[in-house]
N, C-alpha and C positions, 0 to 999 in steps of 0.2 A: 100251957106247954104244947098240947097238940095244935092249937091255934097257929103258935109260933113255928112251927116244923110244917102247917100247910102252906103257910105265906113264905117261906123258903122253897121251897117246890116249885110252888106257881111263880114265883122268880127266877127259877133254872127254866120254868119251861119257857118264858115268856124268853129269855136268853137265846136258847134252844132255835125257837122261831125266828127269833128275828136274825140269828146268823145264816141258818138260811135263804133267808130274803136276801138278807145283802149279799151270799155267795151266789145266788141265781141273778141280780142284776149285773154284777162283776160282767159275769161268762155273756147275759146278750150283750154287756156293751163291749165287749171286747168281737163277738160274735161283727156285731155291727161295721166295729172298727176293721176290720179283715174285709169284711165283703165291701166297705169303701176304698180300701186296698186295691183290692183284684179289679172292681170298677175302674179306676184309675190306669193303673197298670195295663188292662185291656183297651182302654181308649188313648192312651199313651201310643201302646203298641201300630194303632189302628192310625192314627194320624202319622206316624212313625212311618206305618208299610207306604203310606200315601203320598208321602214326601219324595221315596225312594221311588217310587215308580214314576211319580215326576220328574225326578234328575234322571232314572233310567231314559226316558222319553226324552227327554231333551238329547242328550247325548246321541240317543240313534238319530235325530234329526239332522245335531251337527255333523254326523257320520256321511249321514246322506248328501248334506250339501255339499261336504267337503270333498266325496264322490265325484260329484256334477263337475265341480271347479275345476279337479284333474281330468274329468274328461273332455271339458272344453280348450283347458290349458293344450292337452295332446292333439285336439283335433287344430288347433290354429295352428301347434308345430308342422305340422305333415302338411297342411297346407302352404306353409310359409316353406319348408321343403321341396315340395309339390313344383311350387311358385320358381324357386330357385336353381332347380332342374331344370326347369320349363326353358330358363333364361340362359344358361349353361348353352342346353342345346342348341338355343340361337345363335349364340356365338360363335360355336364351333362349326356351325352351315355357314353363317357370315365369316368365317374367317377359310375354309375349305373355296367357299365362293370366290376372296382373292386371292388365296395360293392358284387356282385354277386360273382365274383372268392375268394374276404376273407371269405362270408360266405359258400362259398363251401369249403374252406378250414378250416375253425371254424368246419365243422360240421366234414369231414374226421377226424381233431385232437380230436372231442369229442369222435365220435367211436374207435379212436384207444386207446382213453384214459382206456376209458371205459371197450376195450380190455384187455388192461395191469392190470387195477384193480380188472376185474374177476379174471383174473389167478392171481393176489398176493394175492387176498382174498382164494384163491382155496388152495395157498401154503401154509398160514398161519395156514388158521385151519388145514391142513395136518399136519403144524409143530407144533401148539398149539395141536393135539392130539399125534403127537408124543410125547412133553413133556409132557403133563397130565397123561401118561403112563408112562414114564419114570419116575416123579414126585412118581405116586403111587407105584411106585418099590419101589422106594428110602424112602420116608417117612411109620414111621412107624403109623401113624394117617393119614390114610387118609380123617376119616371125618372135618379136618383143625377148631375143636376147639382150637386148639391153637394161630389160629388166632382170632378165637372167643373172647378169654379170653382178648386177646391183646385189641381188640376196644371197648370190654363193661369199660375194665378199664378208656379207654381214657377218653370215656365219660362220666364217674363217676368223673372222674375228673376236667373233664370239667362243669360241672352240678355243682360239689363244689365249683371251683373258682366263678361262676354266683353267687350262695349263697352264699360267702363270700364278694360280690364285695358288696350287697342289705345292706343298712348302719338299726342298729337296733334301731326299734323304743321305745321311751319309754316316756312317760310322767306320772308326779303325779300330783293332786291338792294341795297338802302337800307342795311339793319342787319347784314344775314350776310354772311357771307363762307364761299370755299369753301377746303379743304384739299386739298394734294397731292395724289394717290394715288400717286405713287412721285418721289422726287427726283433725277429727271432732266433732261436737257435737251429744247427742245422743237424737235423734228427737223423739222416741219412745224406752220405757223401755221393758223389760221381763218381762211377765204375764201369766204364767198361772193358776193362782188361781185364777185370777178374769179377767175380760173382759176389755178391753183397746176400747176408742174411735180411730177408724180408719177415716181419715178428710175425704179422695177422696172416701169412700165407704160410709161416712154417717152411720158406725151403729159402735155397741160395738163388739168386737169378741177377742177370746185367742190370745196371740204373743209369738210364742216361739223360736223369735230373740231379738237383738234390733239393731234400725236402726240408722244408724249413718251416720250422713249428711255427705256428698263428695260435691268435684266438679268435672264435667266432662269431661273425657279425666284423674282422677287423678290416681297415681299411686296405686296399691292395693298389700299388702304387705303381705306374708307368716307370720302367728302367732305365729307358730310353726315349727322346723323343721317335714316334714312328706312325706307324699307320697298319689298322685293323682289316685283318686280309678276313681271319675265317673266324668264327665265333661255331663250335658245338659242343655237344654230350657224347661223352666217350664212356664205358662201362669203370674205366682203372682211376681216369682222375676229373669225370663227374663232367661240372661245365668246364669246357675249357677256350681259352683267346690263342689263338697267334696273332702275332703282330712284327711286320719288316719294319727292320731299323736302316736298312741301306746298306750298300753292299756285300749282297749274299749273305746278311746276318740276320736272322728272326729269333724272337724270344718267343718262351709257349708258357703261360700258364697255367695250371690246373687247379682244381678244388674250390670255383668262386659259385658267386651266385649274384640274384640281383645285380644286374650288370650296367649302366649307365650307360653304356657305347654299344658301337653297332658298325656291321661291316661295311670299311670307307669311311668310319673316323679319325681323324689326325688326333693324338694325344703329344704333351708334351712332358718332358720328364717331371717323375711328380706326381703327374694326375692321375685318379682312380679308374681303378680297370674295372675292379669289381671289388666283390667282398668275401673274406672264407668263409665258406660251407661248412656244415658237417661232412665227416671224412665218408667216401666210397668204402663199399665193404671191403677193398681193398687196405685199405689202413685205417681199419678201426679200432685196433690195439696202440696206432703212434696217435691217434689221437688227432683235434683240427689239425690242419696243416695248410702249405702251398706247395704246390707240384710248379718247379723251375727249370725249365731245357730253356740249353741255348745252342743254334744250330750256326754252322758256316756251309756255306751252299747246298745244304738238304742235309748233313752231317752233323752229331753229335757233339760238343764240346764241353770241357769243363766249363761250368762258368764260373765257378768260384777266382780262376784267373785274371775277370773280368770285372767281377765287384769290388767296389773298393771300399 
């Protein structure tokens, strides 16, 4: 019995022992296996940094050349600049050199021009007095009325044709009659024997037109055929025309604008005098218009007697 209880012992210790052996060889080989690790890992590193400072070094190298290359690239520009200046400037002395010899040469050809013109002028009048001499030998009228006679004619002639070209005026109140100048109503009658209410002035006063509504921009039409004495700006009816139709009879328009004729035009019945206007502040309550007088030898007249 005790035999058997020591031989269980000594097989726990023998147990005992040998698991510690195997736990302490565990721990070096794992011990091992770590510092082959970090071995590694450091010469990893180390060949690592080595590489990197290689490609560092390369790279400032390509840095440096690439330096070099732009500064020779820049130094052949400035030269090639340099160069192209250089050749500039020559051109501009080469070309300064022949504006100087042409205008050295302009001024020689003006003097000698100028040369040659003296003396043709020198020969001329020597030969325009030789023949004026000659001339009064020969002719027996020296004092050349007969050229005289010659150019008053022309232009007596010419003077006629102008006066025969001028078309003759003539109107009657018997026979003629006058045309619209715009087909409107007549806003205000002819008065002079009694005073007419005027709207935009407010009071009564003589009219010795009558006014006859337009619209603006319309066309204003020759009454008669005649001819344009006076064209101005009066304050009451703005631009205004006279125009003689013949025999101590003129017509006056008022209230135009942009006018196509001009004084000393012949119009024929019909044709455009002008165009109305915006009204003077004189009738700016009646609104566009045409201002119509018709005169007999500086006098006033109806003309509503005369249109037909």
């Amino acid at each position: 019995m005790e035999n058997s209880v020591e031989v269980k012992l000594m097989t726990v210790k023998r147990k005992k022992k040998g698991g510690f052996s195997s736990g302490r060889t565990v721990t070096i080989a794992f011990s091992l296996c770590l510092l082959a690790v970090v071995t590694m890992i450091g010469m990893y590193s180390v060949g690592k940094s080595d590489q990197q400072q290689k490609e560092l070094e390369q790279k400032v190298a390509e840095a440096e050349e690439e330096a070099k290359a732009r500064e020779q690239a820049r130094a052949e520009a400035d030269a090639r600049e340099a160069q192209e200046e250089a050749e500039e400037e020559q051109q501009e002395e080469a070309a300064q050199e022949a504006a100087s010899g042409s205008a050295s040469r302009d001024k020689e050809g003006e003097a000698l021009a100028d040369a040659k013109s003296t003396e043709g002028q020198e020969t001329a009048a020597i030969d325009g007095a030789e023949l004026e001499s000659e001339f009064a030998e020969a002719d027996p009228d020296p004092s050349g009325t007969g050229e005289t006679v010659i150019l008053d004619e022309a232009q007596e002639a010419a003077s006629a044709d102008a006066v025969s070209e001028e078309p003759e005026l003539s109107f009657s109140a018997e026979t003629d009659h006058l045309l619209w100048p715009v087909a409107g109503n007549v806003i205000m009658d002819y008065s002079m024997d009694k005073t007419v209410y005027f709207t935009t002035l407010d009071q009564y006063k003589y009219n010795p037109a009558i006014i006859i509504q337009g619209s603006l921009d319309e066309n204003v039409m020759s009454a008669a055929p005649g001819k344009i004495t006076k064209i101005e700006t009066l304050e009451e009816t703005g631009m205004t025309v006279t125009m003689d139709i013949g025999d101590g009879y003129e017509i006056i328009y008022g209230q135009l604008k942009e006018l196509p004729v001009k004084e000393g035009d012949y119009l024929k019945a019909g044709e455009t005098v002008g165009y109305v206007s915006e009204p003077t502040r004189y009738y700016t309550k009646e609104g566009c218009n045409v201002y119509f007088e018709v005169r007999k030898d500086g006098e006033s007249i109806d003309p509503m007697a005369l249109l037909q």
